[in-house]
C-alpha positions in Angstrom: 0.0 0.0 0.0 1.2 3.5 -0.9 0.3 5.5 1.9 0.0 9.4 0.8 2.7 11.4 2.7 0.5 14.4 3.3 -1.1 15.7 6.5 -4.5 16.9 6.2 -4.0 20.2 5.2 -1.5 19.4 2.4 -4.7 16.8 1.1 -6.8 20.2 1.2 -4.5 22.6 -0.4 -4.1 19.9 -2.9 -6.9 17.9 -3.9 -9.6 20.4 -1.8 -12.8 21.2 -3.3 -13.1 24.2 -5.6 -15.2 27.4 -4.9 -18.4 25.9 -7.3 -18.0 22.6 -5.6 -18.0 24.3 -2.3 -21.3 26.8 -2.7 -22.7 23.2 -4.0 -21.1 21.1 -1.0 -23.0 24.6 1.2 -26.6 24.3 -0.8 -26.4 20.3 0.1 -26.3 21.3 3.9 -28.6 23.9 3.4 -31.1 21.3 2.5 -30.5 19.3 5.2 -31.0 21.5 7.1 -34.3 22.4 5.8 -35.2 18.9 6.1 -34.1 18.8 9.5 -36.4 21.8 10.6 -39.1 20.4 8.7 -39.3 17.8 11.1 -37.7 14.9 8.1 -36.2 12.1 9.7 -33.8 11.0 6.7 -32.2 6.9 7.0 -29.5 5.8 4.9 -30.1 1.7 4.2 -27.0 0.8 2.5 -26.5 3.8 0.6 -29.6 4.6 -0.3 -31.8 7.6 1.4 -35.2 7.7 3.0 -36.9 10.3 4.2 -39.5 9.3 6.7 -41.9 12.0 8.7 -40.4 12.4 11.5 -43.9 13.0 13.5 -44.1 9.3 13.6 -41.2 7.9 13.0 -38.6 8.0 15.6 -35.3 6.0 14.5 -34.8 2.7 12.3 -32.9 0.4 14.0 -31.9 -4.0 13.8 -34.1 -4.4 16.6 -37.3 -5.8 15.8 -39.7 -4.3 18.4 -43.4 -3.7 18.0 -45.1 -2.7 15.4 -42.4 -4.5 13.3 -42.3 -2.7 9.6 -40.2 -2.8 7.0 -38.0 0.1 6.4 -38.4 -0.4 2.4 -42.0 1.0 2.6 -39.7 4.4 2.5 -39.3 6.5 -0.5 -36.2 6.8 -2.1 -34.6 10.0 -2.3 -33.3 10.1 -6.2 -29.2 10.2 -6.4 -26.6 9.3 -8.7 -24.4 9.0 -5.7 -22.9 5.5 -4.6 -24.0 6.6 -0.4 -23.2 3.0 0.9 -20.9 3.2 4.0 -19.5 0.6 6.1 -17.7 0.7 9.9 -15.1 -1.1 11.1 -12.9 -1.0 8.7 -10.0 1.4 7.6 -10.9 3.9 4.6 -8.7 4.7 2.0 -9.5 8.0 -1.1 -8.2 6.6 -4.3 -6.8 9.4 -6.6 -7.9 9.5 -10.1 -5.0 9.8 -12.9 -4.6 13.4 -12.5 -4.8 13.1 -9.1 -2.4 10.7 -9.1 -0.2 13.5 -11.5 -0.6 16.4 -8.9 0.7 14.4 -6.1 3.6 13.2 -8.0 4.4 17.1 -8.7 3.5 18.5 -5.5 6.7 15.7 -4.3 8.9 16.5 -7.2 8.1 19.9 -8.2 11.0 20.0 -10.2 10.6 16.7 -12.2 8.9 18.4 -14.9 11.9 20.7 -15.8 13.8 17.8 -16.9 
């Protein structure tokens, strides 16, 4: 495994998020947010997102307690996002080719001079 021989901030100032992708990173919490206040109790089931109302649902949990229903009577909140998570185990960012470029150059800066 080549470990990345960066701190965080070096990651940032490298590979960080530009200003678009920020204001759309911002509009994303925003409406969470306005989910949250809405009272929108939102469950990701292997990746995928349900909202719920909140009134009446309280949590979604592996513990079957009464009444027993079936979290996939949830709609699906449409994304082309890939939202699956998993715990336990480490987590690694795999650079695409030109990310794999600009960390080259950020190490040797001077390598393209040659």
């Amino acid at each position: 495994m080549n470990q990345l021989k960066l701190d965080k901030n070096e990651f940032n100032n490298l590979f960080g998020l530009t200003k678009d992708q920020q204001s759309a990173v911002r509009s994303l919490e925003r409406a969470f947010k306005k989910c949250y206040d809405a009272g929108i109790f939102i469950h990701n089931e292997y990746g995928i997102l349900m909202p719920f109302n909140g009134k009446y649902v309280a949590d979604i949990t592996d513990i079957p307690d009464d009444p027993i229903i079936d979290s996939e009577y949830g709609n699906h909140i449409k994304s082309r996002y890939n939202l699956c998570s998993w715990a336990d185990d480490p987590h690694f960012i795999h650079l695409t080719p030109k990310g794999q470029k600009e960390y080259k150059m950020y190490l040797n800066p001077n390598a393209n001079l040659l």
